[in-house]
Structure formats: structure tokens, C-alpha cells
C-alpha positions in Angstrom: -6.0 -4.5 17.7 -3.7 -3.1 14.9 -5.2 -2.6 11.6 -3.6 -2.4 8.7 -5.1 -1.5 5.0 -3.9 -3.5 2.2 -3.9 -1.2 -0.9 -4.4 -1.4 -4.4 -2.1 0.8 -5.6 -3.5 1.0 -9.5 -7.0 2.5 -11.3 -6.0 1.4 -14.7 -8.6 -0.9 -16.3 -7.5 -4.6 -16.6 -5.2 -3.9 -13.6 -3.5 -6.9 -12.2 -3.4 -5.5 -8.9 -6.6 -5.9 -7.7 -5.8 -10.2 -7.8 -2.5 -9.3 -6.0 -4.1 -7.9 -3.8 -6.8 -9.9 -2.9 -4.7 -12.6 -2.7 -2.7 -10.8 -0.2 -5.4 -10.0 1.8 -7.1 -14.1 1.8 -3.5 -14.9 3.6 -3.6 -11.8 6.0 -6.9 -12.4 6.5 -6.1 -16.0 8.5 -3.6 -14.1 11.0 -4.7 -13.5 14.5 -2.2 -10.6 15.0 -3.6 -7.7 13.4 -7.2 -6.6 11.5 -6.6 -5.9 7.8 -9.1 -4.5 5.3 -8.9 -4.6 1.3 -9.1 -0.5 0.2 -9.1 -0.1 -3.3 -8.0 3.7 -4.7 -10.7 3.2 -7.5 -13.3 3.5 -4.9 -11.5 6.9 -3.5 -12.0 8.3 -7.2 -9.6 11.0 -6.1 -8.9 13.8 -9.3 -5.1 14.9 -9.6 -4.4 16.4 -6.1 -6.7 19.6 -5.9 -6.6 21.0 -2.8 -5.4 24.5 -2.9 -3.5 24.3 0.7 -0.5 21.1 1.0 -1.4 18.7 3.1 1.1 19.6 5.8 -1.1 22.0 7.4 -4.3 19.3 7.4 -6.7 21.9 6.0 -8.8 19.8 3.8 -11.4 21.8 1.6 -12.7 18.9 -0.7 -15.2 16.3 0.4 -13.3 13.2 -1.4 -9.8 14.4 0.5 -12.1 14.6 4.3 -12.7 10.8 3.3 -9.7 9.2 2.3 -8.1 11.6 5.4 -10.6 9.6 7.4 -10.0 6.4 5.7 -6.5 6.1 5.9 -5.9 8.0 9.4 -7.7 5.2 10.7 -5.3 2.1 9.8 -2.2 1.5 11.9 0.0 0.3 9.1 -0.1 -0.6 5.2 0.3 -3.3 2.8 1.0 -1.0 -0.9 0.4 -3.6 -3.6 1.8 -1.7 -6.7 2.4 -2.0 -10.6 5.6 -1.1 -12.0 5.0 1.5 -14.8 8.2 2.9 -16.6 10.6 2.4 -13.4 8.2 3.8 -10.9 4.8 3.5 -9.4 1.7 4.2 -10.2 0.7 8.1 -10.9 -2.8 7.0 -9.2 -0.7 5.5 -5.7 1.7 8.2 -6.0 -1.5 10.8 -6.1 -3.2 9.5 -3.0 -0.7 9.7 -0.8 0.4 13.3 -1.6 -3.3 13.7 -0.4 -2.6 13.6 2.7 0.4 14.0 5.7 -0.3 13.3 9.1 -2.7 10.7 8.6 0.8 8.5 7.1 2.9 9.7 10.2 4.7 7.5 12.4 2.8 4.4 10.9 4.6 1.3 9.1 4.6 0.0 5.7 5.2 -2.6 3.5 5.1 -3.0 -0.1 4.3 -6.5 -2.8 4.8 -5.6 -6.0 4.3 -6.8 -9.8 6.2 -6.2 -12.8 9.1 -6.8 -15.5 11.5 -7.0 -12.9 9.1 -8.1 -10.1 8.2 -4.3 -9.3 11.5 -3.8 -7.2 12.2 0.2 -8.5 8.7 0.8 -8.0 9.1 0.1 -4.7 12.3 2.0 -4.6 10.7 4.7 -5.0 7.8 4.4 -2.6 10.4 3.8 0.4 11.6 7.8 -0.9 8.1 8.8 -0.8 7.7 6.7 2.6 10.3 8.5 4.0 9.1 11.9 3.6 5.3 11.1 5.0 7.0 9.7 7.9 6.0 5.9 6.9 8.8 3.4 8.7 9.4 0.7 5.9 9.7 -3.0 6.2 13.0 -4.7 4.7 11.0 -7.7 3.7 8.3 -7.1 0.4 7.5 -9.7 -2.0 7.8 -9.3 -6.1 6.0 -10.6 -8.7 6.8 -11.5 -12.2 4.8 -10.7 -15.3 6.8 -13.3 -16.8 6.2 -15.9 -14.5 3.7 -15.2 -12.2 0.9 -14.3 -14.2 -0.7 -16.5 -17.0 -0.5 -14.1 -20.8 0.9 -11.0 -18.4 -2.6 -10.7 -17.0 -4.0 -13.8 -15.0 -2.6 -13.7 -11.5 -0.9 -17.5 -11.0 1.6 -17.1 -8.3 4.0 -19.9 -7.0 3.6 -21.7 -3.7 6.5 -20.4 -2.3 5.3 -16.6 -2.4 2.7 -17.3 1.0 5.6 -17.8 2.8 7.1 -14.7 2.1 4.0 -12.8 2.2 3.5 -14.2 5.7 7.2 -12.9 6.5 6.5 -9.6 5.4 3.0 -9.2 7.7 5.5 -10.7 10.9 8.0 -7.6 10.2 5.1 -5.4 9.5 2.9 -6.3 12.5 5.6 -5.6 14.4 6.7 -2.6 13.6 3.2 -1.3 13.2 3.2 -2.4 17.3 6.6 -0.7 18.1 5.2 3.1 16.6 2.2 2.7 18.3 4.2 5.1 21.7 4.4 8.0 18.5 0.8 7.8 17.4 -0.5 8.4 21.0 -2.0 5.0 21.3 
């Protein structure tokens, strides 16, 4: 069965991603289609990329890089739930994934995000990043105001209307995840 990791894409303290994402995950959790797991980059506690070699040539030297290389290299696809900070993503998100290369490649991604203006050029960006890693990205993400989606800018109070859209961002997800499967040798 495909499996696809739902990530929180922040560390900061008070983050609102962590309820985005576990929100996310109750409604993927219900689907039949795919296996999906909550990984939170807090629990990865990786430093500022430190690993003397890039991560093109896949010679880890650190002990926390062997584990998120593992971690991630065993999901299918990925679900990037990330803040908006000063038109981008989050230095944390943006960190883990230079971690790594291969363990991306010829996977599929899609991306809910929260912010002033719904998180849309943070997500702009991570389609650039996407890119590079080889990630294949979904058209359809979902966006989250601070304004009217969270309660004081910090308690998590989305509309109705955003399941269905979440659930229309897993169909295109799930099925591209399926279609790279030939290119990952599976």
C-alpha cells in the first residue's frame, strides 16, 4: 500500500502547524487508498545541515541524517503542512530536505499551508525546491488564513468547506504517488 508522511513543516514554539497538521492527518487517516503517518521535524532535531559531503552522493556521516534518510526514504509521497514566514517557508522544512536527495526522488507531493495570505508563496517556493529533489507536485493544496481560520492568529478553527478540499488534494496525491511508483522500482 502507498504511504505517505504528513509533515509538520515548523519547530518554532507555539507553532500552528502541528493542529494543521493533525487535522490533516484525522481526514487522511479515514481513506482506504493509501497509509499515512504524522512526522513531526521537532522530533528529527536536525542542526543546520552539517554533513560535510551534499547529499547527492548519499554519503551520510551523522547519526540524525542515517535517520531522517531512513525515515523519509520509506514514504511514497508527502503531505508538507507549512507556515508562511516573510514570503517563504520555514528555515526548519527548508533544512530537512536539503538533508537529503534520493530519498525525495521520483516521489509526489502536496503542500496545505497557513498564513497572511493563506501560505500560497510559501508554497511557491517549495514547488522550486520540489523540483530540484525530483518531488512531482500536486496542482491542488489547501490555504489557511490567519485571519480567518484560526481563533487570536493561534487557535486552529478551520471552515467546513476545507475537508473537502483536503480530500481533493489526497485523490490527486494518491494518484500520482501510484503513477511514479514504475521510477522508484516498486
Amino acid at each position: 500500500m502507498i504511504k505517505i508522511a504528513v509533515i509538520i513543516g515548523s519547530t518554532r514554539p507555539g507553532r500552528n502547524g502541528e493542529a494543521v497538521a493533525k487535522w490533516v492527518f484525522d481526514i487522511a487517516s479515514r481513506r482506504t487508498d493509501a497509509q499515512f503517518e504524522l512526522v513531526d521535524l521537532k522530533e528529527a532535531n536536525l542542526p543546520l545541515l552539517d554533513e560535510p559531503v551534499p547529499p547527492s552522493r548519499g554519503q551520510y556521516s551523522q547519526p540524525h541524517t542515517k535517520a531522517w534518510a531512513a525515515k523519509i526514504d520509506s514514504f511514497d509521497g508527502f503531505v508538507f503542512v507549512t507556515p508562511e514566514y516573510n514570503h517563504g517557508t520555514s528555515a526548519a522544512l527548508k533544512n530537512a530536505i536539503d538533508y537529503l536527495y534520493k530519498e525525495w526522488n521520483n516521489k509526489a507531493a502536496a503542500f496545505v499551508s497557513y498564513g497572511s495570505a493563506g501560505g500560497a508563496r510559501a508554497v511557491e517556493h517549495l514547488r522550486l525546491v520540489m523540483a530540484e529533489v525530483q518531488v512531482a507536485t500536486v496542482r491542488n493544496q489547501v490555504m489557511f488564513s490567519l485571519f480567518t481560520d484560526f481563533e487570536n492568529f493561534s487557535t486552529f478553527k478551520p471552515a467546513a468547506h476545507h475537508e473537502k478540499s483536503v480530500n481533493a488534494m489526497l485523490d490527486q496525491l494518491v494518484a500520482w504517488t501510484g503513477a511514479l511508483q514504475p521510477l522508484r522500482g516498486k
